[in-house]
MARKOL-653873 format. One record per residue (C-alpha): residue in one letter; x, z, y; residue number from 0. Coordinates in pm, whole numbers, plus 50000, padded with zeros to 5 digits. Layout:
<atoms>
{atom "A", {X, Z, Y}, NUM}
...
</atoms>
This chain:
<atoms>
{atom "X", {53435, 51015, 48994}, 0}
{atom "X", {53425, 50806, 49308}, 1}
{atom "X", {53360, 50951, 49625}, 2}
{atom "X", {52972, 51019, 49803}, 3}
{atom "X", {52926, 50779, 50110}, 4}
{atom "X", {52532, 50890, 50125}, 5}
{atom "X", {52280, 51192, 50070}, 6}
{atom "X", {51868, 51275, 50086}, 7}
{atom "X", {51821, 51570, 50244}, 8}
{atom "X", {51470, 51716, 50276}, 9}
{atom "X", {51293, 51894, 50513}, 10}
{atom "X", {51290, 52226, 50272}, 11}
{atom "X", {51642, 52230, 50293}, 12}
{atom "X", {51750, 52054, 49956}, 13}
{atom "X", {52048, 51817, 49957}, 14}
{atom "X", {52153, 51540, 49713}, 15}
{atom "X", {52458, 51379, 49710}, 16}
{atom "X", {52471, 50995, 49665}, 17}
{atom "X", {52604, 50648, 49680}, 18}
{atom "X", {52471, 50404, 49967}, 19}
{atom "X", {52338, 50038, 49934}, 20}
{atom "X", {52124, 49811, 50123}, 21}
{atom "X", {52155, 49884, 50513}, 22}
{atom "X", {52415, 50111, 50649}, 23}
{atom "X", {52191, 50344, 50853}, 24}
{atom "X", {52004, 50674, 50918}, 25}
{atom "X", {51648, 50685, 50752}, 26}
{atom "X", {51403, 50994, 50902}, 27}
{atom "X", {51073, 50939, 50699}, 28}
{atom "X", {50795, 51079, 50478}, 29}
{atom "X", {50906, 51100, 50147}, 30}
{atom "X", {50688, 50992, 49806}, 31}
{atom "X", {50765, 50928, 49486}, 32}
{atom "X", {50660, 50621, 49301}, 33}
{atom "X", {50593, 50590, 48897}, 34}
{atom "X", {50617, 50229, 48809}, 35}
{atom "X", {50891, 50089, 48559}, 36}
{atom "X", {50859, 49752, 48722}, 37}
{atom "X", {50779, 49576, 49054}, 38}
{atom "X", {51058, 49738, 49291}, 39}
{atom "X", {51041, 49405, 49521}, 40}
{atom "X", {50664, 49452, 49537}, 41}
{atom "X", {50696, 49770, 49667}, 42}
{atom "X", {50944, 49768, 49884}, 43}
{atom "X", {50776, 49466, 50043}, 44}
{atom "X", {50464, 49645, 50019}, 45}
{atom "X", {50335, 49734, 50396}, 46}
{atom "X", {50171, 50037, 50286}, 47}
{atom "X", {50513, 50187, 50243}, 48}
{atom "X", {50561, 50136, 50615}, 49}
{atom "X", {50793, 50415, 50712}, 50}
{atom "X", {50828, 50602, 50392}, 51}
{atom "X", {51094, 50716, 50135}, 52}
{atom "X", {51000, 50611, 49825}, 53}
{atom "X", {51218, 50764, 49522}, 54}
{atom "X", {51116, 50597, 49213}, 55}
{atom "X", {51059, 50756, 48862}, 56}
{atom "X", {51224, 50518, 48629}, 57}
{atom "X", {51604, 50560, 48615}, 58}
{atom "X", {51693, 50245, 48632}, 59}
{atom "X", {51646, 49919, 48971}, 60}
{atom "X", {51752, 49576, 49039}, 61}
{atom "X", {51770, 49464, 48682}, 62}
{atom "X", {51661, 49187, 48756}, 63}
{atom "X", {51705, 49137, 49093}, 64}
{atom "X", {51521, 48987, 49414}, 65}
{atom "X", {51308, 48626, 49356}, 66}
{atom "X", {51248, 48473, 49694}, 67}
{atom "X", {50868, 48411, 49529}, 68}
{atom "X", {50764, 48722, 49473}, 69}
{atom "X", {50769, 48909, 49846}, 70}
{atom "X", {50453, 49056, 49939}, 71}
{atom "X", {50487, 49061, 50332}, 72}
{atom "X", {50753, 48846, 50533}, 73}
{atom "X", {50887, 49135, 50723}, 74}
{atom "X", {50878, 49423, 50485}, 75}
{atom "X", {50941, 49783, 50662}, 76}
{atom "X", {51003, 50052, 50416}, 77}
{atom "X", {51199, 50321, 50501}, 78}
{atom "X", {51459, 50341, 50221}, 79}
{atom "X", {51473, 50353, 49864}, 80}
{atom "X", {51603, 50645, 49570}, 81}
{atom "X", {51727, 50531, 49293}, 82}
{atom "X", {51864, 50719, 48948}, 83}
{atom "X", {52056, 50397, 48888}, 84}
{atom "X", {52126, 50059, 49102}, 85}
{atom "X", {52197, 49791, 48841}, 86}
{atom "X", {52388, 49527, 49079}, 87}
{atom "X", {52407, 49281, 48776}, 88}
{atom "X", {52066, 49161, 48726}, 89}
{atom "X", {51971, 48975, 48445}, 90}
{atom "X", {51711, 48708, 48516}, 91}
{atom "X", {51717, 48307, 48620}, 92}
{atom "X", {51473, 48340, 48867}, 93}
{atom "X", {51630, 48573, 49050}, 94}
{atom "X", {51871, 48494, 49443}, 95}
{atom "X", {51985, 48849, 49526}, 96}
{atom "X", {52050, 49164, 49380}, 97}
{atom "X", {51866, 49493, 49515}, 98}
{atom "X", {52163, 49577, 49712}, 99}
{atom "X", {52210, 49233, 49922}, 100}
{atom "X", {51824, 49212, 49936}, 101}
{atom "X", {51801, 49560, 50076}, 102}
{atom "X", {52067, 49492, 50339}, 103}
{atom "X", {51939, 49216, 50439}, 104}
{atom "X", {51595, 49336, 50467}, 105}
{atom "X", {51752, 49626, 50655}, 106}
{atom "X", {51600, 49910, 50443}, 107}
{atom "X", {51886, 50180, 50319}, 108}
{atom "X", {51910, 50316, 49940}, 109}
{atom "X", {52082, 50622, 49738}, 110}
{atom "X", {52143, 50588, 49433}, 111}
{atom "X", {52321, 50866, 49148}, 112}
{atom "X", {52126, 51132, 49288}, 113}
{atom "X", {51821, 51364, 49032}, 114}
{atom "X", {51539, 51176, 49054}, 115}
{atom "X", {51352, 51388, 48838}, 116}
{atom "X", {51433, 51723, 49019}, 117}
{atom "X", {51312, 51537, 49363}, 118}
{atom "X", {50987, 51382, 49189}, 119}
{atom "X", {50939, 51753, 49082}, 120}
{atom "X", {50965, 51899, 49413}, 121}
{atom "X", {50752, 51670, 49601}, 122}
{atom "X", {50464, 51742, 49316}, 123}
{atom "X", {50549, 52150, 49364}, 124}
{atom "X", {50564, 52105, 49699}, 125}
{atom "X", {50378, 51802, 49865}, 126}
{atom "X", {50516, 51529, 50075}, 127}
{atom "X", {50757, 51646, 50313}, 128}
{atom "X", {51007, 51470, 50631}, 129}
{atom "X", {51340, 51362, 50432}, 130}
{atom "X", {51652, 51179, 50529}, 131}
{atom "X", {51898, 50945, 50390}, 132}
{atom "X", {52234, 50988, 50613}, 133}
{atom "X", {52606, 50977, 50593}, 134}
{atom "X", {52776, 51204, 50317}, 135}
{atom "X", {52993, 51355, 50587}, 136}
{atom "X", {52715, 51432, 50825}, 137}
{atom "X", {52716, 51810, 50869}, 138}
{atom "X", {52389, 52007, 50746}, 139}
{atom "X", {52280, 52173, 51046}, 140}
{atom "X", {52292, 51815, 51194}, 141}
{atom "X", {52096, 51686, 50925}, 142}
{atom "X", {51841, 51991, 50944}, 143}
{atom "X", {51819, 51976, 51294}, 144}
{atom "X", {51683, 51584, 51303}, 145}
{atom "X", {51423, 51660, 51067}, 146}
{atom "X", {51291, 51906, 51291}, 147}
{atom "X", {51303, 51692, 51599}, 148}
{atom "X", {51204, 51357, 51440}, 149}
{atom "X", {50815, 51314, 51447}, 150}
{atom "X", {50641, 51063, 51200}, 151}
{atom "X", {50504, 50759, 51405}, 152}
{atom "X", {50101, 50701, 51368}, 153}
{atom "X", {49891, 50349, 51349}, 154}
{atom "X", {50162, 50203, 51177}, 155}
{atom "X", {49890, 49859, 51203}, 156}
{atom "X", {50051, 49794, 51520}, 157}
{atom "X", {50377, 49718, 51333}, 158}
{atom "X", {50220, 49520, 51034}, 159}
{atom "X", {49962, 49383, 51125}, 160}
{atom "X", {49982, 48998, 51245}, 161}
{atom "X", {49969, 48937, 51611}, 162}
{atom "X", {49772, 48620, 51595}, 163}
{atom "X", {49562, 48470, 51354}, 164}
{atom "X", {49693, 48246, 51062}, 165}
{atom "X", {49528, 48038, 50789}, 166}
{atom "X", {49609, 48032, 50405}, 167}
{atom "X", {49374, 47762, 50245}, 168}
{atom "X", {49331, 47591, 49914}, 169}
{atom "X", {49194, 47253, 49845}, 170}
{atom "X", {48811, 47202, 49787}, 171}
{atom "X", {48711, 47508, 49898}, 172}
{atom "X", {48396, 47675, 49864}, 173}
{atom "X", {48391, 47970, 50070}, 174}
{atom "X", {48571, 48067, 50407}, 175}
{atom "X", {48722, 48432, 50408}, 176}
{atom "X", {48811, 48622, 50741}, 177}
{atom "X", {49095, 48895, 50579}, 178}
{atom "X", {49140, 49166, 50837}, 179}
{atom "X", {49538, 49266, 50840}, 180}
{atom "X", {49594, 49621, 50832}, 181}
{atom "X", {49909, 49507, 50643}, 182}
{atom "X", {49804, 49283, 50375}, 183}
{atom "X", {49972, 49190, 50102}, 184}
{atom "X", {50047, 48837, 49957}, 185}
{atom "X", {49882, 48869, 49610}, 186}
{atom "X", {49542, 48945, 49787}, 187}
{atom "X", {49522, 48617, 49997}, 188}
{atom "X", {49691, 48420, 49655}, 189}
{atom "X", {49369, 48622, 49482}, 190}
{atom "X", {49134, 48469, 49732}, 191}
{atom "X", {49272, 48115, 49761}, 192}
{atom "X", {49247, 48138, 49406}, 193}
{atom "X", {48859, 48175, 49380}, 194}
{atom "X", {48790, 47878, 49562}, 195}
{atom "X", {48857, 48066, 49923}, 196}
{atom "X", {48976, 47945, 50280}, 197}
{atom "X", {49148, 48248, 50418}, 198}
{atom "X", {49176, 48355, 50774}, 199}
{atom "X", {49349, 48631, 50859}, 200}
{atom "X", {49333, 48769, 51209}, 201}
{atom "X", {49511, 49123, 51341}, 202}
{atom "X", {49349, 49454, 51298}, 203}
{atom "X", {49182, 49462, 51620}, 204}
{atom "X", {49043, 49162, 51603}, 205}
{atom "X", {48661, 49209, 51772}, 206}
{atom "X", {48364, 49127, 51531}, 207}
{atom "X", {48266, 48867, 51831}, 208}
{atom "X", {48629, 48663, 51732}, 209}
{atom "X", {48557, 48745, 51352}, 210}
{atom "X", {48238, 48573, 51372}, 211}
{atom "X", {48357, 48290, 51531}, 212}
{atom "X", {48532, 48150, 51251}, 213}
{atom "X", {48172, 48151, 51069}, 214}
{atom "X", {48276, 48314, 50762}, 215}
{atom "X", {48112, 48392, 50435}, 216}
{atom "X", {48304, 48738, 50389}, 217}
{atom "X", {48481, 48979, 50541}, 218}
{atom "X", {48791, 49108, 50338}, 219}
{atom "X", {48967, 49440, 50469}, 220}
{atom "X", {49337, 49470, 50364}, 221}
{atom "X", {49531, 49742, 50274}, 222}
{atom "X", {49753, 49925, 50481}, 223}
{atom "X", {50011, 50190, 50599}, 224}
{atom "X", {49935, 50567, 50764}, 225}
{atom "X", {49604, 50717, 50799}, 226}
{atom "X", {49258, 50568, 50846}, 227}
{atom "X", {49158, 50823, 51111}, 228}
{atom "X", {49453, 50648, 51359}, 229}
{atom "X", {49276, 50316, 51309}, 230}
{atom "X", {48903, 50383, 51461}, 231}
{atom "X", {48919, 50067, 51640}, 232}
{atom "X", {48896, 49880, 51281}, 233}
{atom "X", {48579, 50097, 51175}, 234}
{atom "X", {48374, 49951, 51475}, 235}
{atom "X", {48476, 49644, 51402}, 236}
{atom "X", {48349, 49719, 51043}, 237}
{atom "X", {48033, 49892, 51165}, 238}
{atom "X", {47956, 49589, 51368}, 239}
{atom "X", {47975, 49358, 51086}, 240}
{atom "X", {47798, 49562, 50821}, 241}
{atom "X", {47512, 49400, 50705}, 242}
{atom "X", {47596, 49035, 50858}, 243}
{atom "X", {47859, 48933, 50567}, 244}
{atom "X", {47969, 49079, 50247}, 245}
{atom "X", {48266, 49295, 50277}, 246}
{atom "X", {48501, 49406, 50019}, 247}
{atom "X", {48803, 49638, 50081}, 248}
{atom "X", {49096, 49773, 49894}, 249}
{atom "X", {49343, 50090, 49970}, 250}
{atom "X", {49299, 50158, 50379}, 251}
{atom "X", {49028, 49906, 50384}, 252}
{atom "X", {48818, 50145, 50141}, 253}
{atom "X", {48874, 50437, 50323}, 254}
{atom "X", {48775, 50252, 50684}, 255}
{atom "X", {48472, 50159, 50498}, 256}
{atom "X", {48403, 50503, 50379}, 257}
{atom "X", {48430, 50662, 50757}, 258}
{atom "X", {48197, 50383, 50886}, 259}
{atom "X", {47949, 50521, 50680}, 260}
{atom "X", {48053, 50902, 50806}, 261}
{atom "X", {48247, 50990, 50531}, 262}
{atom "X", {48538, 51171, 50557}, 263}
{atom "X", {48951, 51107, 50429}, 264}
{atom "X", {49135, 51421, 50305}, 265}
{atom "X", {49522, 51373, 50266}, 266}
{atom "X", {49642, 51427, 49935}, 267}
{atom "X", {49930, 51697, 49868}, 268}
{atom "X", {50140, 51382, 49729}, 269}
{atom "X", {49989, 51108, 49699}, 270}
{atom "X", {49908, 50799, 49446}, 271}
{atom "X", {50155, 50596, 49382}, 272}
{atom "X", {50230, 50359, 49129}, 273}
{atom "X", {50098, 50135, 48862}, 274}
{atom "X", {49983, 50294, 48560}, 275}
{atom "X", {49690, 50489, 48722}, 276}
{atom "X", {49385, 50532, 48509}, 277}
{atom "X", {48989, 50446, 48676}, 278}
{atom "X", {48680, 50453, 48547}, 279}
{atom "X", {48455, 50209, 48614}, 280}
{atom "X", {48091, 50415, 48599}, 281}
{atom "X", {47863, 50135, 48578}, 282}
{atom "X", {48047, 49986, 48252}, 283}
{atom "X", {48240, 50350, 48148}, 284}
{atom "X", {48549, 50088, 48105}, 285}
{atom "X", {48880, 50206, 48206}, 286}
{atom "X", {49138, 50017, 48427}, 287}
{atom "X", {49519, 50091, 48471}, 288}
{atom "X", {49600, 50021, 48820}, 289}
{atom "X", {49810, 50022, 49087}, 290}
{atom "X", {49725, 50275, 49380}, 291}
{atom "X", {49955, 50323, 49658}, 292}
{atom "X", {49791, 50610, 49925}, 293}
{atom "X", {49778, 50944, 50060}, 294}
{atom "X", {49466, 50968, 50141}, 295}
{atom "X", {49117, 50997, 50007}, 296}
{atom "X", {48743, 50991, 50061}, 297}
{atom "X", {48630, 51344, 50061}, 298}
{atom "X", {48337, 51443, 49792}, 299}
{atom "X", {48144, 51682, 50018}, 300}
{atom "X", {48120, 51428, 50271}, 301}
{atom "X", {47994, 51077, 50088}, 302}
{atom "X", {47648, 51337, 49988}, 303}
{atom "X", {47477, 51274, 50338}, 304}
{atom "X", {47609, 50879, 50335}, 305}
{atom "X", {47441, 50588, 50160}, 306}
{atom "X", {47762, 50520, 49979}, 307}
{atom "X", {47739, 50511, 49595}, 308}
{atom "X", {48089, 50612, 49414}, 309}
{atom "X", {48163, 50331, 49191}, 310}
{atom "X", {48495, 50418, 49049}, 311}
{atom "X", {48676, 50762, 48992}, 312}
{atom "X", {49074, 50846, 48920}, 313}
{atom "X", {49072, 51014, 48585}, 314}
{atom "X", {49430, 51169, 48673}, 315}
{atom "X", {49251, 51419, 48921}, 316}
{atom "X", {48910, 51258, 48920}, 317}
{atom "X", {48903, 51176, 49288}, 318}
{atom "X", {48666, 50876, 49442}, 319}
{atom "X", {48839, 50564, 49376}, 320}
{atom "X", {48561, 50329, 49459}, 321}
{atom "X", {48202, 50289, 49700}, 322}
{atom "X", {47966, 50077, 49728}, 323}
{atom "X", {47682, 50039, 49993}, 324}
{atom "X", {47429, 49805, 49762}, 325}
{atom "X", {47190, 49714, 50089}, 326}
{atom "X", {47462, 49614, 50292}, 327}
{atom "X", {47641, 49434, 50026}, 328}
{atom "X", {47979, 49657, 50102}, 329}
{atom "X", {48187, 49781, 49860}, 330}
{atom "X", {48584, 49877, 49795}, 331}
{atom "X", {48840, 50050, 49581}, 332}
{atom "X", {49113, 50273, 49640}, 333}
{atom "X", {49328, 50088, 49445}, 334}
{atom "X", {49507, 49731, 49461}, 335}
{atom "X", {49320, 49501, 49242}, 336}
{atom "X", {49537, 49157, 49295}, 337}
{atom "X", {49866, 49362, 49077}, 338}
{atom "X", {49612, 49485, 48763}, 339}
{atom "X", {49631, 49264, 48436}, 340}
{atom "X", {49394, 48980, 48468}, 341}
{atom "X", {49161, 49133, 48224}, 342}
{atom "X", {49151, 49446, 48411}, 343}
{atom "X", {49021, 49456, 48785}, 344}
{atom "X", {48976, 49063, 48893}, 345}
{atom "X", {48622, 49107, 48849}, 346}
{atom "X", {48604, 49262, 49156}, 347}
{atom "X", {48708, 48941, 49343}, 348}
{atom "X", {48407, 48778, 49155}, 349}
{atom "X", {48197, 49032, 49266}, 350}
{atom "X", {48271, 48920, 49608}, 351}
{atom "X", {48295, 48576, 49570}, 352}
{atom "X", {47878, 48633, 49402}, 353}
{atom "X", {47778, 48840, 49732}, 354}
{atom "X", {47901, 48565, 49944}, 355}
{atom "X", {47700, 48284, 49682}, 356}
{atom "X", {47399, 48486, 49695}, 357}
{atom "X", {47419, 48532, 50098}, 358}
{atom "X", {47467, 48156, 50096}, 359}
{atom "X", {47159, 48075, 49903}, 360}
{atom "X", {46927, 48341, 50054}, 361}
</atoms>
């Protein structure tokens, strides 16, 4: 058996031994696990995963390697990567790079060999927990002792988020979009451009004065890394707008929208991620399988004194996976809609583009 060169250690004191790829270098970050059999580039170019560990179900990565299409963020910043298996012989014309030279380059470390199963197991026992991937040969104490000293960052925005506005646009359009970057992802201004929409998308703390300069039809509020009570600065944005535009948010955008209201966000003990999640639609009883990718939530108790209606639940633990504030013509999910089957959850882009008709015609 060939040597270790790596190991995950976590911050209750378990160890697994491993074999490196991708960047050469210490990783100190929160530590999820993530259920989908496909769509490793996706997440790992995901910004939600900003500064997390994600150790993924399925045993087997980099099948078919890295397509220079299919990023979802130009500067992707995940933490690092487990892995049962690390196939480094993908099979697949499309693809330019295998997971290990895409990881490198990207500058995001990996294990591989190590129990994926037992660590999946732990974090569900256990909860999401500090974790690092570091040198084989790194003592334990050492290890241990930069766990205890390394403190998760907060508004990871400031990292994702754009620094000055840019435009994605699409020819004969019908309706101009301002998307709000909390950390946005690709597929959601593709979705947009799509359905006939011009698509601005400006930083996180943008004011609404700048957002309504661009005289849009709708406001769009992206996902995003960390927790929605570091980001008050987008809520007043949001709070200023409500009312003047349709709005329509996904993942941290639905929870902003939820505490504008005076909801509250609970964090869950580990999280949803991946993309075989069951929701309910209540106004139809149909279900979706989506992708969710969070660890937080809008807290039941707290939506009762709010004029929020709950649209959509999570059958998995039946948490609020969905609101929508009729009068104000706001609504969102707390799921990604742009990476569900086409069937599934595009109607929700209709139901924006409809809002913004309807505002248009009033």
């Amino acid at each position: 058996m060939k040597p270790f060169t790596k190991k995950l250690v976590l911050e209750n004191g378990k160890e697994f031994p491993g074999y490196g790829f991708g960047a050469n270098r210490t990783a100190v970050c929160e530590v999820v696990f993530n259920t989908s059999m496909v769509g490793y580039q996706e997440i790992v170019s995901d910004p939600t995963y900003t500064d997390q560990i994600v150790v993924m179900t399925y045993p087997l990565m980099g099948n078919y390697g890295f397509a220079d299409e299919d990023y979802e963020s130009k500067f992707p910043s995940m933490g690092g990567m487990v892995v049962r298996e690390c196939c480094d012989s993908p099979s697949n014309f499309r693809y330019t790079k295998t997971l290990n030279e895409a990881f490198e380059e990207l500058d995001v470390p990996g294990i591989s060999g190590v129990d994926t199963r037992m660590i999946t197991r732990i974090i569900r026992n256990e909860g999401t927990m500090k974790a690092a991937i570091v040198d084989y040969a790194m003592p334990y104490e050492e290890v241990m002792e930069l766990l205890r000293t390394t403190e998760l960052r907060h508004n990871l925005l400031e990292r994702v988020s754009c620094k000055k506005r840019w435009f994605s646009r699409t020819p004969n359009h019908k309706y101009d979009v301002v998307a709000i970057d909390c950390g946005i992802k690709y597929s959601f201004i593709r979705q947009l451009n799509a359905k006939g929409c011009n698509v601005t998308i400006v930083p996180y703390n943008s004011t609404a004065e700048e957002i309504m300069a661009f005289n849009p039809d709708g406001i769009f509020l992206s996902n995003g890394p960390g927790d929605p009570a570091d980001v008050a600065v987008v809520g007043n944005t949001i709070t200023e707008l409500r009312g003047k535009l349709p709005i329509f948010g996904v993942d941290l955008g639905h929870q902003i929208i939820a505490m504008t209201y005076g909801a509250k966000n609970d964090k869950l003990k580990f999280g949803h991620h991946g993309s075989n999640h069951p929701v309910k639609y209540l106004d139809n009883a149909k279900l979706e399988i989506v992708t969710q990718n969070h660890n937080h939530v809008v807290n039941e108790a707290s939506i009762a004194s709010t004029p929020l209606v709950v649209t959509h639940r999570n059958l998995l633990d039946n948490t609020i996976a969905g609101v929508e504030a009729a009068a104000d013509h706001v609504f969102s999910v707390q799921y990604q809609p742009d990476c569900t089957p086409e069937a599934s959850s595009t109607y929700l882009f209709d139901k924006f583009i409809k809002l913004m008709e309807d505002q248009k015609n009033a």
